[in-house]
C-alpha positions in Angstrom: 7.5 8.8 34.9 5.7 7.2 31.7 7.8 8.4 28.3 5.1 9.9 26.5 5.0 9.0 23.0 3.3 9.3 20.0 3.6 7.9 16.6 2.0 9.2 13.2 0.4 7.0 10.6 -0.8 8.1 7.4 -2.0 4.7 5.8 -3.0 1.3 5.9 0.8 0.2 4.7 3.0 2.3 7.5 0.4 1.5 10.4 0.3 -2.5 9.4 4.1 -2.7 9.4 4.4 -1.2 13.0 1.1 -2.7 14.3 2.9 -4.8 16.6 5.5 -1.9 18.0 1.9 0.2 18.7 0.3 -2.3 20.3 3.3 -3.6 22.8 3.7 0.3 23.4 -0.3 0.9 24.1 0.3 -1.7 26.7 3.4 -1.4 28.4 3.3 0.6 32.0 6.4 2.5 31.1 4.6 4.1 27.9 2.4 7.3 27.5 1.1 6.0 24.0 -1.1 7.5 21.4 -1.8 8.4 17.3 -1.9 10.8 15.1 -3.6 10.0 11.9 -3.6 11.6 8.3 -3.4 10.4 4.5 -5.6 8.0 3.2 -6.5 7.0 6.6 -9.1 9.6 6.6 -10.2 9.3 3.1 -13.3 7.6 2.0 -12.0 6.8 -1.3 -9.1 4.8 0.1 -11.6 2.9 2.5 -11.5 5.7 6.0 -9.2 3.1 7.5 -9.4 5.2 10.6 -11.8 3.2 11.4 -9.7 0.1 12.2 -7.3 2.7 14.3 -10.2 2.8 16.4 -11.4 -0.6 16.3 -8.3 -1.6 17.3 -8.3 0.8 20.4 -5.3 3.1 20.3 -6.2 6.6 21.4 -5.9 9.3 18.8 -4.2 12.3 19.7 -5.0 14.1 16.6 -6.1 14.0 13.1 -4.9 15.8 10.3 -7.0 16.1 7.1 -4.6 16.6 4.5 -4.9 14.2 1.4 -6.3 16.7 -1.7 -8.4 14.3 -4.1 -5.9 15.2 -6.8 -4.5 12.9 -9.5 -2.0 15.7 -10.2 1.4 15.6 -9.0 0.5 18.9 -7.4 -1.5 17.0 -5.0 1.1 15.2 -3.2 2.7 19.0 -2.3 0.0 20.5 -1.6 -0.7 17.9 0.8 2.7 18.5 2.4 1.8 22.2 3.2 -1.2 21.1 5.6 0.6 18.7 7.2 3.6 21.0 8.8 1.3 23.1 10.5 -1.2 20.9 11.6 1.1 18.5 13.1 3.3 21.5 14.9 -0.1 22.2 17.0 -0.4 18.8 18.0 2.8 18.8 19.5 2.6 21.8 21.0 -0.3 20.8 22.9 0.6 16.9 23.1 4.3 17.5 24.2 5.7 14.6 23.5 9.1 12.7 24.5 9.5 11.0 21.2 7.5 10.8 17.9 7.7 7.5 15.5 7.2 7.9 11.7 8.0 5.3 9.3 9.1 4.9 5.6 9.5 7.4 2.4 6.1 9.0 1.9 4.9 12.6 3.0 4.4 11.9 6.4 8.3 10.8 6.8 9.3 14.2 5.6 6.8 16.5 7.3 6.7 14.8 10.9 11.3 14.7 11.1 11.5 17.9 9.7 9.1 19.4 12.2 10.2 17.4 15.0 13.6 18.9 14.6 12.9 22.4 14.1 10.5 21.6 17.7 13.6 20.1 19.4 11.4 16.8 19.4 13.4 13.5 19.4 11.9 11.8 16.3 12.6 7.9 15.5 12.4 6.9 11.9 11.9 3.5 10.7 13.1 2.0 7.1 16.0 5.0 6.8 18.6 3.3 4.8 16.6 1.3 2.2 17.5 1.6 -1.1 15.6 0.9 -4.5 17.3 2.5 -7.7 14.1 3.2 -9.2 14.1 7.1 -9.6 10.9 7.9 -7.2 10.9 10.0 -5.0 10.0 8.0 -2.0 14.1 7.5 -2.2 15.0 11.7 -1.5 12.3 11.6 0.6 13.7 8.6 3.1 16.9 9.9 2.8 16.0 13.6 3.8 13.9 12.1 6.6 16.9 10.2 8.2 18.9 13.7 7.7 16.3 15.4 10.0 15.6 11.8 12.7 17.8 11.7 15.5 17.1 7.4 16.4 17.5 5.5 13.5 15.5 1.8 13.5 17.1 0.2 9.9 15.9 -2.9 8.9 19.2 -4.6 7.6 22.9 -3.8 8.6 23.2 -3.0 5.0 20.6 -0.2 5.7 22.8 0.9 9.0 25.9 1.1 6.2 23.9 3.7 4.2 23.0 5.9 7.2 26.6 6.2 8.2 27.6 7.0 4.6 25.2 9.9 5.1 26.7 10.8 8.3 24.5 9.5 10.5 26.4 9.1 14.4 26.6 5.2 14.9 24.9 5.5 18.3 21.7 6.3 16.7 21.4 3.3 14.3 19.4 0.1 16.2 19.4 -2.8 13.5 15.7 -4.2 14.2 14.9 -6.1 11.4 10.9 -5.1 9.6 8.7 -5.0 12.4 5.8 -6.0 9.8 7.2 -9.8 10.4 6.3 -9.6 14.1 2.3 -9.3 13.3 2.8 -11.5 10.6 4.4 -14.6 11.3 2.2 -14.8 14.4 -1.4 -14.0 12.5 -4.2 -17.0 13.0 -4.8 -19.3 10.4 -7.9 -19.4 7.9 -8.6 -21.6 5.5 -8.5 -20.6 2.1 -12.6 -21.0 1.3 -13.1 -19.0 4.9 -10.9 -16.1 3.4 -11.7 -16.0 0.0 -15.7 -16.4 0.5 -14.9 -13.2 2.7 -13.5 -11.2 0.5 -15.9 -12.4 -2.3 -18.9 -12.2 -1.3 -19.7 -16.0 -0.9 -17.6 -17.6 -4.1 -15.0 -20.1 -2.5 -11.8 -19.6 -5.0 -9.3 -22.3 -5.3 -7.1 -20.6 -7.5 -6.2 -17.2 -7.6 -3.5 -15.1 -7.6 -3.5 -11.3 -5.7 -2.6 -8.3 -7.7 -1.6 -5.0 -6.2 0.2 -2.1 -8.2 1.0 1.3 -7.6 1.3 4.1 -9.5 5.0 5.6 -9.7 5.0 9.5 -9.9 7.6 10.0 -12.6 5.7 8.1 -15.0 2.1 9.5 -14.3 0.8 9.9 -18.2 1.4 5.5 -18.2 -0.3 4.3 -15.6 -3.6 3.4 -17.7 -1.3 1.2 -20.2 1.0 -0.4 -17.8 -2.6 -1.4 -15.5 -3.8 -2.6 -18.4 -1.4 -4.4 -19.4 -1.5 -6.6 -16.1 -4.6 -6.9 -16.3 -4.4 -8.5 -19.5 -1.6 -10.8 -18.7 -4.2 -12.5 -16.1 -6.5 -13.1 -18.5 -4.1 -14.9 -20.1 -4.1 -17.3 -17.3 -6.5 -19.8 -16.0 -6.4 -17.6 -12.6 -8.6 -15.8 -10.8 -7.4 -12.5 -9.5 -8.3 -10.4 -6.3 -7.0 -6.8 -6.9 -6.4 -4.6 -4.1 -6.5 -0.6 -4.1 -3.4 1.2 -5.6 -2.0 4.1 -3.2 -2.8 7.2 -3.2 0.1 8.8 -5.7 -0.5 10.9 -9.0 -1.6 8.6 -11.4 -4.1 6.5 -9.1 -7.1 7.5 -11.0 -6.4 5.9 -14.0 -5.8 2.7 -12.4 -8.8 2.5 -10.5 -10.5 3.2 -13.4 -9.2 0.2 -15.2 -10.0 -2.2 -12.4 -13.7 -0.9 -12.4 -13.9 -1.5 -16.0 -12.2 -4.9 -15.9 -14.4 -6.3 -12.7 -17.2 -5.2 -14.7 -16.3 -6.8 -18.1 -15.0 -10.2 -16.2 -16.5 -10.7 -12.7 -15.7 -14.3 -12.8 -12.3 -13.8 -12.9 -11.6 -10.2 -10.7 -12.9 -9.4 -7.3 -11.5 -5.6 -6.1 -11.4 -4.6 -2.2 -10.3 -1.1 -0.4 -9.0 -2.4 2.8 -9.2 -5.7 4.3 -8.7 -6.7 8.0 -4.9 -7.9 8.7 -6.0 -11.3 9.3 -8.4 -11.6 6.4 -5.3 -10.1 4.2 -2.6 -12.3 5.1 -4.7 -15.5 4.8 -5.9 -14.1 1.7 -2.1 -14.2 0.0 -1.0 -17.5 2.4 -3.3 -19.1 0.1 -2.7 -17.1 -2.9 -0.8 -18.7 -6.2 1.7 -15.5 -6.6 1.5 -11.6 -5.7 2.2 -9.6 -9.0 1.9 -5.5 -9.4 4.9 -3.7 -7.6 3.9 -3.6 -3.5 6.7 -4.0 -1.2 4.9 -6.4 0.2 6.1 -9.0 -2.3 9.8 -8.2 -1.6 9.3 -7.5 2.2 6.3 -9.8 3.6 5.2 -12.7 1.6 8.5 -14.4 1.8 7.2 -15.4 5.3 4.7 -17.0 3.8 6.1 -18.9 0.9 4.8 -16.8 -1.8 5.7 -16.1 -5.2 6.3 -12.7 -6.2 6.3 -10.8 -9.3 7.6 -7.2 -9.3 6.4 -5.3 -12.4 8.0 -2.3 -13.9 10.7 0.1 -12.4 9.3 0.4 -8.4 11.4 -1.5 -6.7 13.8 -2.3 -8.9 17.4 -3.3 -7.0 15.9 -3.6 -3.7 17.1 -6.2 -1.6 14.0 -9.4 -1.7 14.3 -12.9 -1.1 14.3 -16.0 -3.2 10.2 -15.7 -4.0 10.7 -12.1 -6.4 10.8 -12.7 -9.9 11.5 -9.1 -11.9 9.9 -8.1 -15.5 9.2 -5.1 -17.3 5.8 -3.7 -18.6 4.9 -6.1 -21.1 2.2 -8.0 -21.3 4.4 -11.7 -22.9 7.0 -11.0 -20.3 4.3 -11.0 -17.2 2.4 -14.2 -18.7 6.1 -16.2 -19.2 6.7 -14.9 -15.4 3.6 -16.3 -14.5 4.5 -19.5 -16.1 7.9 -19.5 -14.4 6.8 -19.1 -11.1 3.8 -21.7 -10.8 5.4 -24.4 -12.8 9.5 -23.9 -12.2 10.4 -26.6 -9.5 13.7 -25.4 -8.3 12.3 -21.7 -7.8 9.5 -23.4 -6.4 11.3 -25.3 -3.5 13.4 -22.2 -2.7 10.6 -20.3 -2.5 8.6 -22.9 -0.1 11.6 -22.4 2.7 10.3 -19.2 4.0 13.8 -17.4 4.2 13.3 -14.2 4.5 16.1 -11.5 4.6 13.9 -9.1 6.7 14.2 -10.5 9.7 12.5 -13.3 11.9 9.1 -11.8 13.6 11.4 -10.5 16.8 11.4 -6.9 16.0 9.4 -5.0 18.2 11.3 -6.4 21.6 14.7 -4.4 20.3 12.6 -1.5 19.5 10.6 -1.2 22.9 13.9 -1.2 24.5 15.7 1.1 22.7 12.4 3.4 23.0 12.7 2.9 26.6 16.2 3.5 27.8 17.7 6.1 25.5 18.6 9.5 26.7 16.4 12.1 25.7 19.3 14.9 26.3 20.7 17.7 24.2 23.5 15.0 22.8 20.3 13.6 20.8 19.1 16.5 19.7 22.0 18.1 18.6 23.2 16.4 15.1 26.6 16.8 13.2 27.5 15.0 10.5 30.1 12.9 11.3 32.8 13.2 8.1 
């Protein structure tokens, strides 16, 4: 009998990172497989990436409209409250075996905690992580691995964290980041194919790809700290293509500023939504340096030999590779990190070896098994902490 299982997705990040995982499971005989979508993914301001849910041909077993066009922190919790529900009568009607939900943001929280008041084996992804940055994606991650009952950590030192917060051993698979699957195997563009896409016809030699996201706790200085990026690149002799921030308190004010600045200099910024995976990849293979503060710069683009630049607090002490280069909000420190990483050799060379701590593109094998064979009894269910 197929395991019937169904994973939720609230944005373009989570639903890129286990792209792979969803796709071996959509195929696989012993499988049942399906989505749930909410977030961003149903929100025309953040591009209806829905769309490429479909396009890509997984069925939908629900959607859940929950994302409240808010720039207040209220937002975020209000969006909380419709989720709960919502996703209960999904359940209810989908009965599923197991449910996937990945990462630290309100879809983490709502989908484990409901999961286990349903008595629904829940498998979390990315428990374990740490960045000392004071958002609250951290409570959040750690509460949903307190509610999960299978674990899929990226790192052993990740597995060490879940069994400091009691976490039974047997539930912890080490996988590595899934994301690195898709990734490492993505076809090749050339770098005037990808940036004449994204561009609208200019072929760009040199550019660099800027994404930042607004952290919650410092909502009232998102408009200075954007700006302040933004100003650092004009410093430079690069152009820059500036992706979409998140959907957090304190997005508005930086979508504001990259309107203005596209605008004022549109022969130095290009901004996008949502790109295909392909298109996106290529777009930073052939990129100078990532700056702004996505995890993608301490997670991904190791794989691909690029430079990273981490701005501000998010992220801060999270494990990264030898590409991630850490400054504060200030516009002389960007422009001399900027410097460092297109003209340092050493840090150059390091970077150009592609080690990356996250693992090596094998992920979703390990998870596919795991999701096959484990027990779905009362043992899994039923969670003590073990100290």
């Amino acid at each position: 009998m197929k395991r019937k299982i169904i994973a939720v997705t609230g944005a373009r990040s989570d639903y890129d990172l286990l792209f792979k995982v969803y796709e071996r499971l959509n195929t696989d005989e012993q499988f049942d497989f399906s989505l749930i979508v909410t977030g961003p993914h149903l929100s025309d301001n953040f591009g209806l990436t829905v769309k490429q849910v479909e396009a890509d041909g997984f069925e939908i077993a629900g959607k859940v409209y929950n994302l409240v066009d808010s720039n207040e922190k209220i937002g975020r919790i209000v969006s909380i409250g419709y989720q709960i529900p919502n996703l209960a009568h999904i359940f209810i009607n989908e009965r599923p075996d197991i449910v996937l939900v990945a990462g630290d943001r309100e879809e983490a929280i709502t989908v484990t905690m409901t999961c286990a008041y349903m008595d629904i084996p829940v498998a979390h992804f990315f428990g374990g992580d740490i960045a000392k940055d004071g958002n609250i994606d951290n409570s959040t991650r750690y509460a949903a691995s307190k509610f999960a009952h299978i674990h899929f950590p990226t790192l052993p030192e990740h597995k060490t964290t879940l069994l400091k917060l009691g976490e039974d051993e047997w539930r912890i698979f080490v996988v590595g980041n899934p994301a690195l699957d898709r990734l490492v195997n993505l076809p090749e563009m050339s770098r005037t194919d990808a940036t004449m896409k994204v561009s609208n016809g200019k072929d760009i030699s040199d550019y660099c790809v800027l994404i930042q996201h607004p952290i919650i706790t410092q909502v009232e200085q998102q408009d200075e700290h954007i700006r302040t990026t933004l100003d650092a690149i004009l410093e430079t002799d690069q152009y820059c293509f500036i992706n979409y921030p998140n959907s957090d308190a304190g997005n508005a004010a930086i979508i504001s500023a990259y309107k203005e600045y596209t605008l004022r200099y549109p022969q130095r910024f290009t901004l996008f939504q949502n790109l295909d995976r392909i298109t996106y990849i290529n777009l930073l293979r052939h990129a100078r340096y990532l700056v702004g503060n996505s995890s993608s710069g301490l997670v991904e683009v190791a794989s691909l030999g690029l430079p990273a630049i981490n701005i501000g607090e998010r992220q801060r002490d999270r494990l990264c590779g030898d590409n991630v280069v850490f400054v504060g909000n200030n516009k002389d420190d960007i422009t001399a990190a900027i410097s460092f990483v297109l003209n340092d050799e050493a840090f150059r060379e390091k970077v150009a070896l592609k080690i990356n701590p996250y693992g090596d593109g094998k992920s979703t094998e390990k998870i596919v098994s795991v999701l096959a064979k484990i027990e779905l009894d009362k043992k899994l269910i039923y969670k003590n902490i073990t100290y």
